[in-house]
N, C-alpha and C positions, 0 to 999 in steps of 0.2 A: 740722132736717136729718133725712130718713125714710131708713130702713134698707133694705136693698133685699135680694133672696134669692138667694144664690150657689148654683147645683146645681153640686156635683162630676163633672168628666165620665166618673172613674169609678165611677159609680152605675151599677148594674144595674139593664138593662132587658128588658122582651121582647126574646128572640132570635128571628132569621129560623129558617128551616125549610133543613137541607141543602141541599135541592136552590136553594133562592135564595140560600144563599152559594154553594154551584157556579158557578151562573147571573154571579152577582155580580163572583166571580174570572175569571171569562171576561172580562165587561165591561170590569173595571180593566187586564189586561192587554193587551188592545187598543186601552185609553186610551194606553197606556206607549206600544206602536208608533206610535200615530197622534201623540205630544207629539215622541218620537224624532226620526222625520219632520221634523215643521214645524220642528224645530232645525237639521235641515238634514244630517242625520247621514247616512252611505250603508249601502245596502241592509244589508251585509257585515255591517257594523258594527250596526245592530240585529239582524239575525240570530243573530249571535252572544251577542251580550246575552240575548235570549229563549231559546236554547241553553244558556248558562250558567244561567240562571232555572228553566228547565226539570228541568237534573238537580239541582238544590237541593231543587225543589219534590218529585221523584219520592224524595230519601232524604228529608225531613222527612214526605212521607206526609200533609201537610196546609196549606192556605193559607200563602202565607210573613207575612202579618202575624202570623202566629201563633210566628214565629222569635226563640228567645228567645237572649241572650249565651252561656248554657249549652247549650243547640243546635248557635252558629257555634262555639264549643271542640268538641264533639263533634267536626263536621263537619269544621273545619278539621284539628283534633289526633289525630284517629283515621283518620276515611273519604279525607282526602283527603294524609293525613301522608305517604306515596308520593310522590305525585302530584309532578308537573314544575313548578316555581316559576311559569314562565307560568299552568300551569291555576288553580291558589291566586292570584295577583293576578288575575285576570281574574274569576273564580268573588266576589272578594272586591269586585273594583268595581262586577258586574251588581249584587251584592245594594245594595249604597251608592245606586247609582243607581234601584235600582229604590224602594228605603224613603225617599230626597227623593222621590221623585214621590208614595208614599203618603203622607208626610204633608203635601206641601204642599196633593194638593186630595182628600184621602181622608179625612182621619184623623178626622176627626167623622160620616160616613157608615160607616165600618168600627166603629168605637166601638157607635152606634146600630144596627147588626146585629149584630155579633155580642159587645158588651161588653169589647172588647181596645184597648188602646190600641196604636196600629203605632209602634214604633221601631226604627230599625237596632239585631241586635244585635252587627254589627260596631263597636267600639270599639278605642281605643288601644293594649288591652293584648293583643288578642285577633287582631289585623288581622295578617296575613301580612304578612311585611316581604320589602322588596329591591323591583328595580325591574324594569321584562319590558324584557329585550333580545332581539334576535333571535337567531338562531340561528348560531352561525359556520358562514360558507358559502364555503369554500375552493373558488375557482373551477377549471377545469383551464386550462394553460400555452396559452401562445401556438399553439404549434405544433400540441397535440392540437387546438385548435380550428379550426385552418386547416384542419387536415385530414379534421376534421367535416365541413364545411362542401365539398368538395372532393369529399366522397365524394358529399354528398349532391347536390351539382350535376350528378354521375355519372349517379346514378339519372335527372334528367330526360332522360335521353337513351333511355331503355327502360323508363321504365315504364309501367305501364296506365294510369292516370289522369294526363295531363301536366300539364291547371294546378289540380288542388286538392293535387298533387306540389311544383309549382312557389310557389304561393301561400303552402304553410305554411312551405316556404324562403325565401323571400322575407319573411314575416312574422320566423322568427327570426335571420336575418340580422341587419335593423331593429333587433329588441331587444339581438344584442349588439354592433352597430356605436354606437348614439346612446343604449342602455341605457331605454328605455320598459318600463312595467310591461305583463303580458301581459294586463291589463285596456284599458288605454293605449294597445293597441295593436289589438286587434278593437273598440274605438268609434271606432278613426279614420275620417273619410269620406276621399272622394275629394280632395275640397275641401280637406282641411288638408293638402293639400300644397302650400306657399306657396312655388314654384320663385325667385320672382324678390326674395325677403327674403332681405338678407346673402351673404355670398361661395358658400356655396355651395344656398341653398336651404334653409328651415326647415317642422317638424310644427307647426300647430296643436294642442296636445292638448288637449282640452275636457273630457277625465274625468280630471283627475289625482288621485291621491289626497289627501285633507283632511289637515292634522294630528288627529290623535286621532278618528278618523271625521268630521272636520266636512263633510265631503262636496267634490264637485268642484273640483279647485286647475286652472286653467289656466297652460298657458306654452308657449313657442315651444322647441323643441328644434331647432338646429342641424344640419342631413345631413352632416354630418363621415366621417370613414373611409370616404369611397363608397357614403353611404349613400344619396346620391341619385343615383348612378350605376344602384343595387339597384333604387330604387324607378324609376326611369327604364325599365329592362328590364321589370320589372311591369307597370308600368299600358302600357307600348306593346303588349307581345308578349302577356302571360299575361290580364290585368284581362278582356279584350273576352270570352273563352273563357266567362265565366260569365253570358253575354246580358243586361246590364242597361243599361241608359240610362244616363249619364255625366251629363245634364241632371237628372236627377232629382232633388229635393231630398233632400238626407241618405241618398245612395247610399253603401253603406258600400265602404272602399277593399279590405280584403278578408271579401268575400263567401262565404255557405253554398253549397252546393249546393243545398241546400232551398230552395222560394220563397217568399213571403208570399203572401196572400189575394190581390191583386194582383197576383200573379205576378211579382214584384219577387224580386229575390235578398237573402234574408236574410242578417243577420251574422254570422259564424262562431262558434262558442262555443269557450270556456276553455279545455274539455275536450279538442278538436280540435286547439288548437296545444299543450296540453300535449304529446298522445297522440303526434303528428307528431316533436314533437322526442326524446323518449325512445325511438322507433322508431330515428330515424336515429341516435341515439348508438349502442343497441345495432348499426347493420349497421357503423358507421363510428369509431366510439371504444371499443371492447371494453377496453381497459385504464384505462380511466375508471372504477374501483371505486365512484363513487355514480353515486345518479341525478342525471340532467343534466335541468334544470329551466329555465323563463323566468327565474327569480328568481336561479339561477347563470349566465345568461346577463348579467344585469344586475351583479352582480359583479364577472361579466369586464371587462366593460364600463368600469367603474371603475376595476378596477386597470391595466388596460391605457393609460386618459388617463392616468393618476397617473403610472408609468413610464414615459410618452409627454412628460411634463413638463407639464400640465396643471395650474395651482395647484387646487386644494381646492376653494375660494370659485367658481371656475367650475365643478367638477366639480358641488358642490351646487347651481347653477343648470340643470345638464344634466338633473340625475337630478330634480328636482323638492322637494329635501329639503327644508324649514322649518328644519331645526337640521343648521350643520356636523358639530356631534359624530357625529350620524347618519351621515352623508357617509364621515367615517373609521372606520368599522363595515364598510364596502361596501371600502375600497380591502385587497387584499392582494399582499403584495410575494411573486416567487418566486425563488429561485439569491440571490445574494449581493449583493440590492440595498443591505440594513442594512450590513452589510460594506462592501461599496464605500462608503456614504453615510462610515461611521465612519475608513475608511481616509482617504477626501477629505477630512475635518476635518482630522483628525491632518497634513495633509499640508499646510494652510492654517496651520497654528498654526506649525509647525515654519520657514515661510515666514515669516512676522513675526518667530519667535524671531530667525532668523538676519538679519533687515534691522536689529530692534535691534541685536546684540549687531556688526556691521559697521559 
């Protein structure tokens, strides 16, 4: 039996030259985006990973395989000891994520440059605890929102631009009648409106969000609350206004004013129906102390079925959720629904006591 010769693979060897571990760290991180990618992950969601990666990299001052457990203590327990619990879980998963990926297809080519062995030095005892929830988002009442909406239907009657006026009313209408996200909602085409599916007409959405970024969830949302009454007035009176072919494949349902190379009307961006709806809070909600967002539009939206009698289980089908727990995050009760609920118990119970006790 012959004896065979083990090299240790931390044996020192030639090291590269700066400038080709530079070069080097560039390559591997655009490996990360491109592995991301093919996992099927959305944009946002590597974005934000390469964001997190990013200000790691700019306090450690030096390639992160070089991050050692004494490091993520620093980092964690000092620079980022402040810091908002989401930023610290998030900051703590990029790096997790990003040190599986070096060592599954790096760690013998980082070795062989630069004599390091890459390990997370996030571990057990060091790892940021708790879990990221979102942020409570107390929508505004019934009535301030009717009357958003009221005002804002006002303005199409004078203002200077009538349908990119009209369009972004119409878009946030959408979002707080059936609750779509404000991504969900500038990738609709024209086409995902499926008039003649169920009682009263359903959205196609073809961009839902993933669980955990996994990228595009599809599903039917129902035009409930008049939502396809909304979008009925759109696409007949306002839609034609921004000159695009109806024929067109993957004509978006609402449109930029900007046109493509083509001359085709482009999609509207984020920014636009943010901007849109924060405008018309401020002319027409002034006593709305936050900002009014898509994302409280979606809210609404939820607690409004909930109080409408809506169970749960449909609600998380509406909104797109993966996990009911999620679902009861979104529904907020206002005036004296726990109340009532608590009074109607008490008022069940007291009914049986007395059919016993008869």
């Amino acid at each position: 039996m012959g004896l065979s010769v083990v090299r240790d693979l931390r044996e020192r060897r030639a090291l590269a030259s700066r400038e080709e571990i530079a070069e080097f760290e560039t390559d591997v991180l655009s490996g990360f985006v491109l592995a991301r990618a093919a996992a099927g992950l959305a944009d946002s969601t590597i974005r934000a990973d390469v964001a997190n990666l990013e200000q790691v990299r700019a306090w450690l001052g030096r390639p992160l395989w070089e991050m050692e457990p004494t490091d993520a203590d620093g980092y964690f327990g000092k620079a980022l000891r402040q810091s908002a619990k989401n930023t610290r879980l998030a900051r703590a998963q990029a790096l997790k994520t990003y040190f599986c990926f070096l060592e599954l297809r790096h760690k013998v080519e980082i070795h062989a440059l630069t004599g390091r062995i890459a390990e997370c030095p996030i571990d057990e005892i060091n790892r940021p605890r708790g879990q990221q929830r979102a942020s409570l988002r107390i929508p505004p009442s019934a009535e301030q929102v009717h009357r958003l909406f009221a005002g804002w239907r006002q303005d199409l009657v004078s203002c200077r631009k009538f349908a990119p006026t009209a369009r972004n009313f119409a878009a946030a209408r959408l979002m707080a009648d059936v609750g779509i996200r404000i991504n969900e909602t500038r990738s609709l085409d024209l086409a995902d409106i499926k008039w003649d599916l169920g009682h009263f007409g359903k959205l196609h959405v073809r961009k839902g969000k993933g669980s955990r970024g996994s990228g595009p969830r599809e599903r039917m949302v129902p035009l409930i609350n008049d939502a396809g009454r909304t979008l009925c007035w759109y696409v007949e009176d306002v839609w034609g206004h921004f000159g695009d072919d109806h024929d067109r494949p993957s004509v978006p349902l609402f449109p930029s004013e900007r046109k493509n190379t083509d001359s085709s009307a482009a999609r509207i961006s984020s920014e636009t129906l943010r901007t849109a709806l924060a405008e018309a809070a401020i002319r027409h909600l002034p006593d709305w102390p936050d900002k009014l967002t898509p994302h409280v539009l979606r809210h609404f939206c939820a607690s409004q079925l909930y109080l409408g009698g809506m169970d749960l289980v449909a609600i998380q089908q509406a909104l797109g959720h993966v996990w009911i727990a999620t679902t009861m995050q979104y529904v907020h009760v206002h005036h004296t629904h726990i109340e009532d609920a608590w009074i109607a118990g008490q008022q069940r119970a007291e009914r049986r006591l007395e059919g016993l006790l008869s």
